[in-house]
C-alpha beads as a LAMMPS data file, in Angstrom:
LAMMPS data file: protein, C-alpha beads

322 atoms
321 bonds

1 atom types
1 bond types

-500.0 500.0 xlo xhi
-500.0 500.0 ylo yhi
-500.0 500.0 zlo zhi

Masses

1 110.0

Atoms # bond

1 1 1 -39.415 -476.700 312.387
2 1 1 -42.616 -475.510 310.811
3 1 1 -43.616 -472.473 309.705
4 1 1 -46.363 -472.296 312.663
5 1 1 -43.641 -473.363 314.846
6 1 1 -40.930 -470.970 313.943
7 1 1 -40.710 -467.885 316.245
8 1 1 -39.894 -465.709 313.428
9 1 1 -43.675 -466.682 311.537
10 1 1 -45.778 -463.609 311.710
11 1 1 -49.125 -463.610 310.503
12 1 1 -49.994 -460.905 308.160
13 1 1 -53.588 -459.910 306.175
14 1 1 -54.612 -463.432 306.542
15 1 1 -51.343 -464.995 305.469
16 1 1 -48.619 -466.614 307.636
17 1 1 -45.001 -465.582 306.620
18 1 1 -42.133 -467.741 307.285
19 1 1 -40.014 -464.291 308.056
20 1 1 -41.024 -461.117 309.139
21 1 1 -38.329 -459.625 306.147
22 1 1 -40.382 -458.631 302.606
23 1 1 -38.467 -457.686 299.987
24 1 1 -39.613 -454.023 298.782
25 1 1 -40.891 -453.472 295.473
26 1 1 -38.478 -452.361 292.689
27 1 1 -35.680 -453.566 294.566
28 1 1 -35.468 -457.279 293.702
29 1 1 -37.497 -456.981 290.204
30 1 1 -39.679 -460.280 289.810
31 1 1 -37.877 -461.997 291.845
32 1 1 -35.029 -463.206 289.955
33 1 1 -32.615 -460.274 290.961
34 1 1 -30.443 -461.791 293.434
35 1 1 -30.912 -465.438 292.425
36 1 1 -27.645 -465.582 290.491
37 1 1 -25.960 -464.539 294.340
38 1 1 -24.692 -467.664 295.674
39 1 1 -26.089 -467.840 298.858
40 1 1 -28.816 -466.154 298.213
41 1 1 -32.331 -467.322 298.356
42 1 1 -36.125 -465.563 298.309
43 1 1 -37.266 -468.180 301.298
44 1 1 -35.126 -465.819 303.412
45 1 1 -37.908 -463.225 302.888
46 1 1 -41.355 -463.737 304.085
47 1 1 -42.782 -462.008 301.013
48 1 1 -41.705 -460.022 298.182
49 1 1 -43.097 -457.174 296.884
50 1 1 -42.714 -457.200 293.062
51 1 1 -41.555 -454.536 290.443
52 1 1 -44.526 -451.403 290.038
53 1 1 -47.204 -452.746 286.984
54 1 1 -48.570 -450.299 285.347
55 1 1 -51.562 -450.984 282.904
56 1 1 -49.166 -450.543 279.679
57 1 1 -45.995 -451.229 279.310
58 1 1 -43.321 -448.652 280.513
59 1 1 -39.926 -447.733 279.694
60 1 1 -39.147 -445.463 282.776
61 1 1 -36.977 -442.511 283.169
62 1 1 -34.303 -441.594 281.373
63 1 1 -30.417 -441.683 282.789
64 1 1 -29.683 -441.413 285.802
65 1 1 -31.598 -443.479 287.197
66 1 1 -29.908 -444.521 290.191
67 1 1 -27.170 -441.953 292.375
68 1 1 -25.729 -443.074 295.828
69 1 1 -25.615 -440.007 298.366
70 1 1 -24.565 -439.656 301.471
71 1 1 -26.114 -442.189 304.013
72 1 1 -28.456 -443.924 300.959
73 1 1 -29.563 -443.465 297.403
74 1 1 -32.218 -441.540 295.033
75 1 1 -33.881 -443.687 292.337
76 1 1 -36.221 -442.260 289.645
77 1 1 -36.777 -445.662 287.209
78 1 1 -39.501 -444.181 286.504
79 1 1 -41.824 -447.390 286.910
80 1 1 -39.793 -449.536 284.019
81 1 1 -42.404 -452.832 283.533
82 1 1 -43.349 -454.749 281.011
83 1 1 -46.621 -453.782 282.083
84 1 1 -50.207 -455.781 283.710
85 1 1 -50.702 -458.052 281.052
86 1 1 -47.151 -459.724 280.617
87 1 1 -47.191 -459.892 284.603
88 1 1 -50.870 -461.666 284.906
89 1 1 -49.668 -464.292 282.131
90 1 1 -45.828 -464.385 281.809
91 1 1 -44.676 -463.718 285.252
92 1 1 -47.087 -464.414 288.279
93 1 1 -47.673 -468.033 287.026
94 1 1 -44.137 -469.200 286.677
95 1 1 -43.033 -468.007 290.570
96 1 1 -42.130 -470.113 293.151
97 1 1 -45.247 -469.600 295.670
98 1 1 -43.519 -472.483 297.789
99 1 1 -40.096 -470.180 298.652
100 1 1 -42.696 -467.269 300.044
101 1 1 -45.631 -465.302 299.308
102 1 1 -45.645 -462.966 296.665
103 1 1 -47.127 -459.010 296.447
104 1 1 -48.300 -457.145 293.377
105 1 1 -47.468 -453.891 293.327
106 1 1 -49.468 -451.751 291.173
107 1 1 -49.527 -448.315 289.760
108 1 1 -51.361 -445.860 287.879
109 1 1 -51.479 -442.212 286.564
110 1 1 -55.745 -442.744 287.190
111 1 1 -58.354 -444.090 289.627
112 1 1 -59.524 -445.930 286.610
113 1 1 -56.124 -447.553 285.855
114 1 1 -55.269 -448.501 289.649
115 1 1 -58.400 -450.652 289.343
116 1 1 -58.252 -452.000 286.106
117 1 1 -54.641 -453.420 286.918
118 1 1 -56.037 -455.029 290.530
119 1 1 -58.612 -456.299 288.114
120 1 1 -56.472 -458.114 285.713
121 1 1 -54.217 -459.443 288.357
122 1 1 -57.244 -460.640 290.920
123 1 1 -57.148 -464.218 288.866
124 1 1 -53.426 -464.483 289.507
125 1 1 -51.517 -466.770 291.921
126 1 1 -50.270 -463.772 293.903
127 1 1 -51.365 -463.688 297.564
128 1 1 -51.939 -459.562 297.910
129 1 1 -51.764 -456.514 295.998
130 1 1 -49.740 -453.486 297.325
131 1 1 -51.262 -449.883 296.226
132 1 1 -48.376 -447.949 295.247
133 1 1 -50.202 -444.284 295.841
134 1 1 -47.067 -442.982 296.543
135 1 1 -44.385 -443.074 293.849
136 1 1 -41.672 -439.802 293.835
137 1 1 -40.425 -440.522 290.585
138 1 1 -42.735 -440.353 288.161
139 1 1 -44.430 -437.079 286.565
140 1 1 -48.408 -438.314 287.000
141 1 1 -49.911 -440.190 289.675
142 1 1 -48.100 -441.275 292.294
143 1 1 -47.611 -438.277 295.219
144 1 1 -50.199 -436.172 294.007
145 1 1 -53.015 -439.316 294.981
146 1 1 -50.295 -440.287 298.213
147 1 1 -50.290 -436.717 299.772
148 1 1 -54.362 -436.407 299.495
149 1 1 -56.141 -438.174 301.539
150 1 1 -59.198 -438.289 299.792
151 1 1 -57.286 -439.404 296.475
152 1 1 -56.085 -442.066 298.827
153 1 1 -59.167 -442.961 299.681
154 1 1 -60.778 -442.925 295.964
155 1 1 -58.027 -445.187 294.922
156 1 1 -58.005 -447.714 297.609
157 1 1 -61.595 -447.661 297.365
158 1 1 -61.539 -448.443 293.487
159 1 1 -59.248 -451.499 293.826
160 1 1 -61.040 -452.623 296.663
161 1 1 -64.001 -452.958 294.370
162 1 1 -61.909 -455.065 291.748
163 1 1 -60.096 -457.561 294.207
164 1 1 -60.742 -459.903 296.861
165 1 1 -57.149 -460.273 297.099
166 1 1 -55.542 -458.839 300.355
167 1 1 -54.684 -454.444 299.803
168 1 1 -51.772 -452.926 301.502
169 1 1 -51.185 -449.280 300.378
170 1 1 -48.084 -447.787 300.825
171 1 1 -48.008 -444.625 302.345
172 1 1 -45.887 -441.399 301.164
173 1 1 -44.223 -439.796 304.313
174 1 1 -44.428 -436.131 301.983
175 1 1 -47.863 -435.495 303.843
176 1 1 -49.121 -433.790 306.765
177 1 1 -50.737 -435.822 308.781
178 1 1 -49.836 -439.713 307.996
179 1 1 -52.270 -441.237 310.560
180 1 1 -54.869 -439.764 309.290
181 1 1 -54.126 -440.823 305.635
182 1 1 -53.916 -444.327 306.967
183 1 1 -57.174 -444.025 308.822
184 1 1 -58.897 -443.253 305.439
185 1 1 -57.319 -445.871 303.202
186 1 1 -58.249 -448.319 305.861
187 1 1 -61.879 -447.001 305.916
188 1 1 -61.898 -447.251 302.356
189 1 1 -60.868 -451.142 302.574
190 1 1 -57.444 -451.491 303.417
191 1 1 -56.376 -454.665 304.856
192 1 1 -52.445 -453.451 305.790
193 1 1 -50.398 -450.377 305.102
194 1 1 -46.942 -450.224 304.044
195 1 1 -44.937 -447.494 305.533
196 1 1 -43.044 -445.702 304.286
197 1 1 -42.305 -444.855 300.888
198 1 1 -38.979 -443.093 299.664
199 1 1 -38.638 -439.023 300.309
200 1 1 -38.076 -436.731 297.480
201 1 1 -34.988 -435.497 296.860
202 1 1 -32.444 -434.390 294.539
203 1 1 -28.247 -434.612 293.567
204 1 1 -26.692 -431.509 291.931
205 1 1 -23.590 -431.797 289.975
206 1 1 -21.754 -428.172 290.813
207 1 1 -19.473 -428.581 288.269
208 1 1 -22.331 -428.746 285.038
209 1 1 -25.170 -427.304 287.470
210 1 1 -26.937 -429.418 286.284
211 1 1 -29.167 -431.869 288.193
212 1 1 -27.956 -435.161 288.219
213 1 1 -30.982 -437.442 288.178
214 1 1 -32.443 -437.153 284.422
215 1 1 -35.903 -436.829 286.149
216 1 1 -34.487 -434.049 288.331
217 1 1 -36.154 -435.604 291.577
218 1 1 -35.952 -438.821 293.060
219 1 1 -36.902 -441.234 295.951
220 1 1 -34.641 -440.933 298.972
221 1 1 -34.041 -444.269 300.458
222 1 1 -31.342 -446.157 303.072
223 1 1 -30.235 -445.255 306.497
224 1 1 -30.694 -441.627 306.185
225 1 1 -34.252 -441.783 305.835
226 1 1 -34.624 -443.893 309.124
227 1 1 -35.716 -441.870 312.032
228 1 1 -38.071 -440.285 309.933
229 1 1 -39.548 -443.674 308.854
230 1 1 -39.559 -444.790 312.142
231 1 1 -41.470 -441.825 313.758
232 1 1 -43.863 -442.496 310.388
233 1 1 -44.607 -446.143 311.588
234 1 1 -45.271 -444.995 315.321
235 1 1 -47.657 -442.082 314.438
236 1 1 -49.524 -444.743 311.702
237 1 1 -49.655 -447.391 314.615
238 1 1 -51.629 -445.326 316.592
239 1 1 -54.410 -445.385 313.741
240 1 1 -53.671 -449.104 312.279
241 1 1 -53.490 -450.858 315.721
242 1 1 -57.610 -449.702 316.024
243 1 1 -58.592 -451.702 313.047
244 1 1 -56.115 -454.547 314.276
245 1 1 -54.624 -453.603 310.403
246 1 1 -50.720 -454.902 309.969
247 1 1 -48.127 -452.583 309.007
248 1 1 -44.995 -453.027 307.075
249 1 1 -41.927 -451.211 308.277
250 1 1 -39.248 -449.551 306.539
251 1 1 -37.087 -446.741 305.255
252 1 1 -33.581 -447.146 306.205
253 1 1 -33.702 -451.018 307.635
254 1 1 -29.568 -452.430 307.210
255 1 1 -29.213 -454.750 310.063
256 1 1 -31.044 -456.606 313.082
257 1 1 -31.363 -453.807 315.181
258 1 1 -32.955 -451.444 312.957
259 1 1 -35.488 -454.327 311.812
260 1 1 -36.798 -454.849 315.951
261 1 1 -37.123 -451.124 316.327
262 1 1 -39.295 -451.108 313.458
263 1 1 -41.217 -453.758 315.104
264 1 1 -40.992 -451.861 318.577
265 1 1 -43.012 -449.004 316.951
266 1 1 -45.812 -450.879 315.682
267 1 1 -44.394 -452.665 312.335
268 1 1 -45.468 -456.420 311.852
269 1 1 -43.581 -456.946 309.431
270 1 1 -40.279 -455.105 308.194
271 1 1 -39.314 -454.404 304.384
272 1 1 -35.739 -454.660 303.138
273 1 1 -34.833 -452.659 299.903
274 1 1 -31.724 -450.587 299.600
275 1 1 -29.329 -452.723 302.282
276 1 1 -29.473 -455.283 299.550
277 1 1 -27.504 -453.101 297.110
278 1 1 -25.286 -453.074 300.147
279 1 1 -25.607 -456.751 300.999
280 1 1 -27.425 -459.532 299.078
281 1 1 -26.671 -461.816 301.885
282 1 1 -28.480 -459.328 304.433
283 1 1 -31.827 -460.902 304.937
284 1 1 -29.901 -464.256 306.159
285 1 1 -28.012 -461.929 308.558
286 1 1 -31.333 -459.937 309.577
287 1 1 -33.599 -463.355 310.306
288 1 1 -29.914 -464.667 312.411
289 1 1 -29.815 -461.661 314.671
290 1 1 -33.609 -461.561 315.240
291 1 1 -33.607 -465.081 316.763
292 1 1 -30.821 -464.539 318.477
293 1 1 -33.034 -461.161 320.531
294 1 1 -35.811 -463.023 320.920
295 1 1 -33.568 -465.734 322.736
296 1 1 -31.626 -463.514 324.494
297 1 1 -34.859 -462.101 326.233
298 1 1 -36.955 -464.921 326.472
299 1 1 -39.860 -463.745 324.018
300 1 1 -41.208 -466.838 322.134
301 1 1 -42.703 -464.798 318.650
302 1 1 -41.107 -461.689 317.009
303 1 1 -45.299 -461.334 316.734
304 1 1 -44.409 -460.129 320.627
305 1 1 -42.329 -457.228 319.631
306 1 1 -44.801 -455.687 317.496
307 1 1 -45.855 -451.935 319.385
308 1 1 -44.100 -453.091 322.263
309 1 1 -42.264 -449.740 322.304
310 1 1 -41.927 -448.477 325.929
311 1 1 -42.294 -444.746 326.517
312 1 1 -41.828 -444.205 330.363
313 1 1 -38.347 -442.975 329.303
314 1 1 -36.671 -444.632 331.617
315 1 1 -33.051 -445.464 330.928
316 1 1 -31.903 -447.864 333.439
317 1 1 -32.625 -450.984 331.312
318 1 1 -30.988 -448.959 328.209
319 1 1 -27.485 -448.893 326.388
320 1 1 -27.901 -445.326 326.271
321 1 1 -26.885 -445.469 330.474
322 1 1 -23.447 -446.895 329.909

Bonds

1 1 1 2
2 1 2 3
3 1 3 4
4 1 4 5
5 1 5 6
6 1 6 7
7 1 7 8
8 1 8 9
9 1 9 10
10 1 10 11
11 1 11 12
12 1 12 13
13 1 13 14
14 1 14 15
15 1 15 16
16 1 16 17
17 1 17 18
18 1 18 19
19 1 19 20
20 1 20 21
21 1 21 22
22 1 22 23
23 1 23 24
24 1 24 25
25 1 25 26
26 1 26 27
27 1 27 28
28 1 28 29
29 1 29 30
30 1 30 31
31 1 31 32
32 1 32 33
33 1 33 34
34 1 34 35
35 1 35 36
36 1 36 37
37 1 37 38
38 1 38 39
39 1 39 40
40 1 40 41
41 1 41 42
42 1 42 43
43 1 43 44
44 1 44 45
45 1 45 46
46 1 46 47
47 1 47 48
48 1 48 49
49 1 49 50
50 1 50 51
51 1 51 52
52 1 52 53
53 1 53 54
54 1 54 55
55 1 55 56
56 1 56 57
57 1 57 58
58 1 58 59
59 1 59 60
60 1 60 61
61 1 61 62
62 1 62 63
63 1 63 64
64 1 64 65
65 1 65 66
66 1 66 67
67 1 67 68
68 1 68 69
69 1 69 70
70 1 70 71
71 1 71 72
72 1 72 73
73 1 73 74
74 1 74 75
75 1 75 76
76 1 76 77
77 1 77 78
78 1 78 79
79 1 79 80
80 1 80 81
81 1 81 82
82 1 82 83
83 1 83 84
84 1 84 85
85 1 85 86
86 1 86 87
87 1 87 88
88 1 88 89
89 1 89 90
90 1 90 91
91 1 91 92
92 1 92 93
93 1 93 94
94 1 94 95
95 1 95 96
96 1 96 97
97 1 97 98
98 1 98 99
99 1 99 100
100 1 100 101
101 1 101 102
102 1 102 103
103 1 103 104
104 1 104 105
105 1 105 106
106 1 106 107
107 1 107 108
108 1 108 109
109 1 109 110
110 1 110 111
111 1 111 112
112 1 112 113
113 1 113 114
114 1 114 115
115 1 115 116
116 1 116 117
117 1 117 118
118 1 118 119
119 1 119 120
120 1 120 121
121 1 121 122
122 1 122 123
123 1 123 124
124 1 124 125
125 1 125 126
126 1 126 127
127 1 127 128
128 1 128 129
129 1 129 130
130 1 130 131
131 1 131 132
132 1 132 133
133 1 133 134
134 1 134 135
135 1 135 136
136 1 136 137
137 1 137 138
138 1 138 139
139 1 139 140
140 1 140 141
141 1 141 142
142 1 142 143
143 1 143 144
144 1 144 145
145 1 145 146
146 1 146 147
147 1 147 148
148 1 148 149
149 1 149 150
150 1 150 151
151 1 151 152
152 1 152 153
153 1 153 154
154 1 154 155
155 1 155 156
156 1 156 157
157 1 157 158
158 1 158 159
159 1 159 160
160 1 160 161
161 1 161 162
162 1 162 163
163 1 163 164
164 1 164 165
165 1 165 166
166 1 166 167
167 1 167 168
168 1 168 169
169 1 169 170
170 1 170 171
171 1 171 172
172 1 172 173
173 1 173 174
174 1 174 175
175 1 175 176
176 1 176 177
177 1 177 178
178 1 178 179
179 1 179 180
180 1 180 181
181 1 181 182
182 1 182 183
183 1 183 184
184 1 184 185
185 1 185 186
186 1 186 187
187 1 187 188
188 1 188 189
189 1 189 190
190 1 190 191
191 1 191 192
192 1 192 193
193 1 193 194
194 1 194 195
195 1 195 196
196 1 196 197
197 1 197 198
198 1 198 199
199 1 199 200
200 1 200 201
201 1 201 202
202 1 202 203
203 1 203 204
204 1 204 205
205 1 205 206
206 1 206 207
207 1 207 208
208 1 208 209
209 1 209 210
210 1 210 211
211 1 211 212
212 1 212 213
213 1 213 214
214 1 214 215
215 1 215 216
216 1 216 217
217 1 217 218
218 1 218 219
219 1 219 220
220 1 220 221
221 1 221 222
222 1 222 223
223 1 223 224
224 1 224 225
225 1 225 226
226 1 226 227
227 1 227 228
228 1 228 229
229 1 229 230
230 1 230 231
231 1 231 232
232 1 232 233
233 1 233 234
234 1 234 235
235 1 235 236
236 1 236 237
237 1 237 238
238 1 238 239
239 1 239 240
240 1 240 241
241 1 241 242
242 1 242 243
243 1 243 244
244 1 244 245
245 1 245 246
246 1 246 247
247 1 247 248
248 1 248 249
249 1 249 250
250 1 250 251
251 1 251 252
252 1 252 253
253 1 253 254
254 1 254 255
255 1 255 256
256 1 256 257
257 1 257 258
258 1 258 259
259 1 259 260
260 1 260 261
261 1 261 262
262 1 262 263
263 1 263 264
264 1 264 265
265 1 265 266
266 1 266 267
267 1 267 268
268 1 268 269
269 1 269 270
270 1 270 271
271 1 271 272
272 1 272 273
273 1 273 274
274 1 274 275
275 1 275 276
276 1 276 277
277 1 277 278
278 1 278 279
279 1 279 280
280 1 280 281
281 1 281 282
282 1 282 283
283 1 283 284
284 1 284 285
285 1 285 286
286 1 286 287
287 1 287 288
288 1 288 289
289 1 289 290
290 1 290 291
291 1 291 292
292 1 292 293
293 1 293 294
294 1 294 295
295 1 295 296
296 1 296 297
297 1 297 298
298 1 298 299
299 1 299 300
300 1 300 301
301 1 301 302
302 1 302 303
303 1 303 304
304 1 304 305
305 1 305 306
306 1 306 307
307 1 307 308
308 1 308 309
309 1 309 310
310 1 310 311
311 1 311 312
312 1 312 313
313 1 313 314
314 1 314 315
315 1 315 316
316 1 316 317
317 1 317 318
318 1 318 319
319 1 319 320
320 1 320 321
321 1 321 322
């Protein structure tokens, strides 16, 4: 079957993916992550988002880095990269743009660096550029552009200027009003949002009382973070859906069923980070049990699911009645 045939194919900012899954940034480095996994294989994914580039090279945050909690995990790398130059001639020509599409995802502690690094990667192979305005675990940038909209704006704005390449910024859910954020990046040039980033949080160790993340704070991602995502992508659909802009989904995705009620609330496409420190197999498992819903209720695309969220309330045609 071909990928225009294939009921999982979703169109997205001018691109047809095979799969609605795309790997999230930092999770799956360059791409060469989970390749040693037997079984394992980045044409599961539709796209993959690839590790933060800053303009320099970075060595990230000191240890730890990484702390499991209840119901998910905090990460504070820090942005570790070998930074934009390495990526635009090392990396990005050497990938395999026949598996899936591939996403920068770039970073910066300045307007001014944001668009020089969309600049230097604009003659690259990669398909689109994510705008990561909304990073928790690093000391500059990052949140302090992702919770202000105009910052948003200014920074979308910049890179639009130095790219032709398909933007999808990635929205922090440590903000006020989300919608409106994604109204302004989207006014400012947009082409998809990607929603939503980790929360900030924190581990304590009680017994040195000390914190344990070396950065102190961290990004909050996995299951626990999943109703709040969800409510994130609903309240952005309501502004993306009026500039017929495509949303990524995620926060918390581990299974089927949490990737089609992402979809139900207005994603297009759904992103898949932490469940593969759970599962490297899980995209497989994902892309299964989404073919097997569509079948089992006649619907020809997952396109079809996208916003198709009902809210009459009704529970008669619910598990929720039994």
């Amino acid at each position: 079957m071909s990928i225009n045939e294939s009921p999982l194919a979703v169109d997205f900012c001018g691109l047809r993916l095979r799969s609605p899954i795309v790997l999230l940034s930092g999770c799956v480095g360059f791409g060469d992550e989970y390749t040693r996994v037997e079984g394992f294989s980045n044409a599961d994914a539709g796209a993959i988002v690839c590790k933060g580039t800053t303009l320099e090279p970075r060595l990230g945050n000191k240890a730890h880095r990484l702390w499991e909690t209840t119901g998910g995990m905090l990460n504070a790398i820090g942005l570790q990269n070998p930074g934009v130059d390495a990526v635009a001639q090392d990396i990005a020509p050497i990938l395999n743009y026949n598996e899936t599409c591939w996403f920068a995802n770039i970073c910066g502690s300045t307007v001014e660096e944001y668009a020089e690094v969309a600049r230097r990667l604009d003659d690259t192979p990669m398909q689109g550029m994510e705008i990561n305005i909304s990073c928790p675990n690093v000391r500059e940038g990052g949140v302090a552009f992702g919770n202000d909209p105009d910052m948003s704006a200014r920074v979308v704005a910049a890179c639009r200027a130095a790219t032709t390449k398909p933007l999808i910024a990635k929205l922090s859910p440590n903000q006020t009003d989300i919608a409106e954020n994604a109204r302004r990046c989207l006014e400012a040039g947009a082409d998809g949002l990607a929603v939503i980033n980790t929360l900030m949080g924190m581990a304590i160790d009680a017994e040195s009382r000390r914190p344990v993340i070396g950065n102190v704070q961290g990004g909050l991602s996995g299951p626990a973070i999943k109703p709040l995502a969800l409510l994130k992508v609903h309240q952005t659909y309501q502004a993306a859906r009026k500039y017929n802009a495509p949303i990524i989904g995620q926060g918390g995705i581990m299974n089927a069923v949490d990737a089609i009620e992402f979809l139900l609330a207005g994603a297009t496409a759904v992103g898949v980070g932490t469940a593969l420190f759970y599962d490297p197999l899980v995209c497989k498992k994902i892309n299964s049990g989404i073919s097997d819903y569509l079948a089992e209720h006649g619907i020809s695309s997952v396109a079809e699911l996208t916003g198709a969220l009902r809210l009459d309330h009704g529970l008669e045609d619910s598990a929720l009645s039994g």
